[in-house]
C-alpha positions in Angstrom: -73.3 78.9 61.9 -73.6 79.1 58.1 -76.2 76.7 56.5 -77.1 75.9 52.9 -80.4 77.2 52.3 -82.7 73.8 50.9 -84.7 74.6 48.0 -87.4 71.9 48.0 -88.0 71.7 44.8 -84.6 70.9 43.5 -83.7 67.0 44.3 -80.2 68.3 44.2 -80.3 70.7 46.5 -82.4 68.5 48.7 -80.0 65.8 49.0 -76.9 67.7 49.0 -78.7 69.0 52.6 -79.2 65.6 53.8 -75.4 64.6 53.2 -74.3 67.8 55.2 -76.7 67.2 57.6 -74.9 64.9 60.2 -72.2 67.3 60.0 -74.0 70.2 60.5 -76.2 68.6 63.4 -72.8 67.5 65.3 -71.1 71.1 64.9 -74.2 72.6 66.5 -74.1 70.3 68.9 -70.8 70.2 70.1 -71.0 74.1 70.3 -74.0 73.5 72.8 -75.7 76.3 70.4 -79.7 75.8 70.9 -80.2 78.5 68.1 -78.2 76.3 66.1 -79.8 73.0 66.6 -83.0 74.7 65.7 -82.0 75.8 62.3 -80.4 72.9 61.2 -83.4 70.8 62.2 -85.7 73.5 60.8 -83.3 73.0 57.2 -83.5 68.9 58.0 -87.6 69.1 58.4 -88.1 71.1 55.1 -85.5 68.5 53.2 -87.4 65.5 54.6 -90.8 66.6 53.0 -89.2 67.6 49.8 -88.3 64.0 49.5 -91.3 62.9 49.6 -92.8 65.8 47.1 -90.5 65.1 45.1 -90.3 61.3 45.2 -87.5 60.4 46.6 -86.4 56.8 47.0 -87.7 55.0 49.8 -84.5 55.1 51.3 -83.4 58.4 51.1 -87.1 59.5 52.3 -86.3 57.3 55.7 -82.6 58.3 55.9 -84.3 61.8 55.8 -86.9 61.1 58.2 -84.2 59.5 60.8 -82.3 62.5 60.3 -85.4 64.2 61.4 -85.5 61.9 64.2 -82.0 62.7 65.3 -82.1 66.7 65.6 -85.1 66.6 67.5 -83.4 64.4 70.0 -80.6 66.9 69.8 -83.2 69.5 70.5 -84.7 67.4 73.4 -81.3 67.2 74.9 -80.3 71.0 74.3 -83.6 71.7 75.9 -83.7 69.6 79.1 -80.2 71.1 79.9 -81.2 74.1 79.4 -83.4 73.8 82.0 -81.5 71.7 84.4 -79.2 75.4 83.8 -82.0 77.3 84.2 -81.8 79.6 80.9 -85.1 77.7 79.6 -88.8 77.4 81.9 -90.1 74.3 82.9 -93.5 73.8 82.2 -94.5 74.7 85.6 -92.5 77.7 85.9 -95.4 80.2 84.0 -97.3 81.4 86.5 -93.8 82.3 88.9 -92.0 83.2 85.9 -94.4 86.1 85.0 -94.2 88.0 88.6 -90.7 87.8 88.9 -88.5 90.0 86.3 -85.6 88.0 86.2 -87.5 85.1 85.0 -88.9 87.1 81.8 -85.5 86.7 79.9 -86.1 82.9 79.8 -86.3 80.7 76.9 -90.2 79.2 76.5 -90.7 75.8 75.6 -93.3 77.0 72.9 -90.2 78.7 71.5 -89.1 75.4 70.1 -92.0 73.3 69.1 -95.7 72.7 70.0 -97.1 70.6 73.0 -98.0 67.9 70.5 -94.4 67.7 68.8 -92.7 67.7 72.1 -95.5 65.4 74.4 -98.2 64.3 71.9 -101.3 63.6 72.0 -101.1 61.4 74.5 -98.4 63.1 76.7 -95.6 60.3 76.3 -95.0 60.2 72.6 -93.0 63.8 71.7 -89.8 64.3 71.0 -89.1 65.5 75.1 -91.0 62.0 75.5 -88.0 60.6 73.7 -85.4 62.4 75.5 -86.9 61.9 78.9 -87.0 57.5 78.0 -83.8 57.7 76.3 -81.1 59.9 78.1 -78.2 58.0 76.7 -77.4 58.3 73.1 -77.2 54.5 72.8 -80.4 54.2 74.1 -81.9 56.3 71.6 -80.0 54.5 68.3 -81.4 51.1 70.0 -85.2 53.1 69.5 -84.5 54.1 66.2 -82.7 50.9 64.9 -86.0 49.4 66.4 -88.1 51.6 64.7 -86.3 51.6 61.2 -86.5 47.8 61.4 -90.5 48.6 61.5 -90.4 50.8 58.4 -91.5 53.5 61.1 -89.9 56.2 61.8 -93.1 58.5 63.0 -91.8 60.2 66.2 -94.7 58.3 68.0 -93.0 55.1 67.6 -89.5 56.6 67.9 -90.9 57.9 71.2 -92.5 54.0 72.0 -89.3 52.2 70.8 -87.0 54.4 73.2 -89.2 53.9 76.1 -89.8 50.1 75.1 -85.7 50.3 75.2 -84.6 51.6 78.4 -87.3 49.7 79.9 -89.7 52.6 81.0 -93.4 52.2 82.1 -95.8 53.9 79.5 -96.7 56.2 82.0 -94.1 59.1 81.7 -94.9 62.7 81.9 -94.0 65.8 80.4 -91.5 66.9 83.3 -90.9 63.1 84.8 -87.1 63.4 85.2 -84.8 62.1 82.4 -82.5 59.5 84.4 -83.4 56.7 86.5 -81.1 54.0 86.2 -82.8 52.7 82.5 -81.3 49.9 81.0 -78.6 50.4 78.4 -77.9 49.0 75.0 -74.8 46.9 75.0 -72.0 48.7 73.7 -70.9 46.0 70.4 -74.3 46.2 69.4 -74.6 49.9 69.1 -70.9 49.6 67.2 -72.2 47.3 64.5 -75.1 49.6 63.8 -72.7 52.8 63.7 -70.7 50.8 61.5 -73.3 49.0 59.2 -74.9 52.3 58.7 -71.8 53.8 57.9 -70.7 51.2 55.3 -74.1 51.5 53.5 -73.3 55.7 53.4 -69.6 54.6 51.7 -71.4 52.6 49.5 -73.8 54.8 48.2 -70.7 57.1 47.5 -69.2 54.9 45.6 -71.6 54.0 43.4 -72.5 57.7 42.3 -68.2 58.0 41.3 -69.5 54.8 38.9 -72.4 57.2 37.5 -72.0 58.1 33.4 -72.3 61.9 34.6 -69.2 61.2 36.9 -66.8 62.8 34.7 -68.2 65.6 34.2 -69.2 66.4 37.3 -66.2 65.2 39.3 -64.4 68.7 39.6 -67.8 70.5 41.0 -67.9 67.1 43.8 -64.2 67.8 44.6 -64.7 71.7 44.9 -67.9 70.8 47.3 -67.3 67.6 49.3 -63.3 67.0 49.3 -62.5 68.5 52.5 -65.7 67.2 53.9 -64.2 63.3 52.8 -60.6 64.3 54.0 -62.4 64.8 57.9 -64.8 62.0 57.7 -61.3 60.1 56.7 -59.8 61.8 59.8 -62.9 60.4 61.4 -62.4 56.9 60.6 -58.9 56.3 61.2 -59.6 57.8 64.5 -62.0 55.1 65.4 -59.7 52.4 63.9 -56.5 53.9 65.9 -58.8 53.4 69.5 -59.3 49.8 68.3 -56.6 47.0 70.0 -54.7 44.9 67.6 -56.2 41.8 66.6 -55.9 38.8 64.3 -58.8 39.4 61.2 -60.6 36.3 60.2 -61.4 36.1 56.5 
């Protein structure tokens, strides 16, 4: 997979990163690619502090930090099936894993983040915490909707909103298992949040086509981004095709 190096220190480079980021996060995804997921969210992490170095506007600095937010659940995900396929140890498998050689191939959970990123402090507030409370993706946009609407997006309170969510008791630990019948987010609700969010994103495009330096600047943007607009177009008239015909109130 082919990323953009981010150099932090230039605000366009930074936030050409974050627009690609979705995209990039999704294709790594959907190739079920671990190595992947960590390099994008590696690129996403050092974007997200250059923001704020840089002095970003509020909203791009928590756009960035949700994005954060989002490839470490990816990463949470990636991992927990990994184990489930056994090509990652659990966090009891150490000891076993040492004596026997055909356990020495497998992936570490240190390999992808400390004990504090993926548990916390506290054991329930990493972004495996997360995961574990929030198995289904809805379930996790309901935790960071809840979280945004805080003006927190710390993975601590990502990790508390997605429990808080699904309904989970505080009391999960780092290998309780990731479904048990939590309570999900009703479907419309999760849709009006996709689609809000995705109106403000249009939005924001269509206001920097209105900038002075538009014009000059338009043919570099085409060069870049067109192809990247033709398949979030694709996208969008995908979702409106699965959609039934129905009368629109003004």
């Amino acid at each position: 997979m082919s990323l953009i190096p981010v150099d932090p220190s230039s605000e366009a480079s930074v936030t050409t990163l974050l627009e690609r980021a979705a995209s990039w996060l999704s294709t790594a995804v959907e190739r079920s690619d671990i190595t992947d997921i960590v390099m994008v969210k590696a690129q996403i992490a050092t974007a997200a502090e250059a923001t704020k170095q840089l002095g970003l506007s509020q909203e791009i600095q928590q756009d960035a930090q949700e994005m954060v937010r989002r490839a470490e659940y990816a990463l949470a995900k990636s991992i927990r099936k990994g184990q489930a396929e056994g090509t990652i140890r659990r966090q009891d498998d150490g000891a076993s894993s040492q004596r026997l050689s055909q356990r020495e191939s497998l992936g570490r959970l240190t390999d992808f983040g400390t004990y504090g990123e993926m548990y916390g402090r506290d054991g329930k507030s990493g972004f495996l915490s997360t995961a574990d409370a929030a198995p289904e993706a809805d379930q996790f946009d309901a935790a960071i909707d809840a979280a945004k609407a805080e003006g927190n997006l710390s993975r601590a309170n990502v990790a508390r909103k997605a429990r808080e969510a699904s309904a989970e008791p505080a009391s999960s630990g780092p290998e309780r298992a990731a479904s048990n019948g939590a309570r999900r987010r009703p479907l419309p609700d999760s849709f009006w949040t996709a689609v809000y969010d995705a109106e403000k994103k249009l939005q924001s495009l269509r206001r920097l086509t209105e900038d002075d330096r538009w014009p000059q600047n338009a043919q570099k943007v085409a060069e870049t981004h067109r192809h990247d607009l033709l398949r979030i177009n694709d996208l969008l008239h995908q979702v409106i095709n699965s959609l039934p015909e129905t009368e629109v109130t003004p």
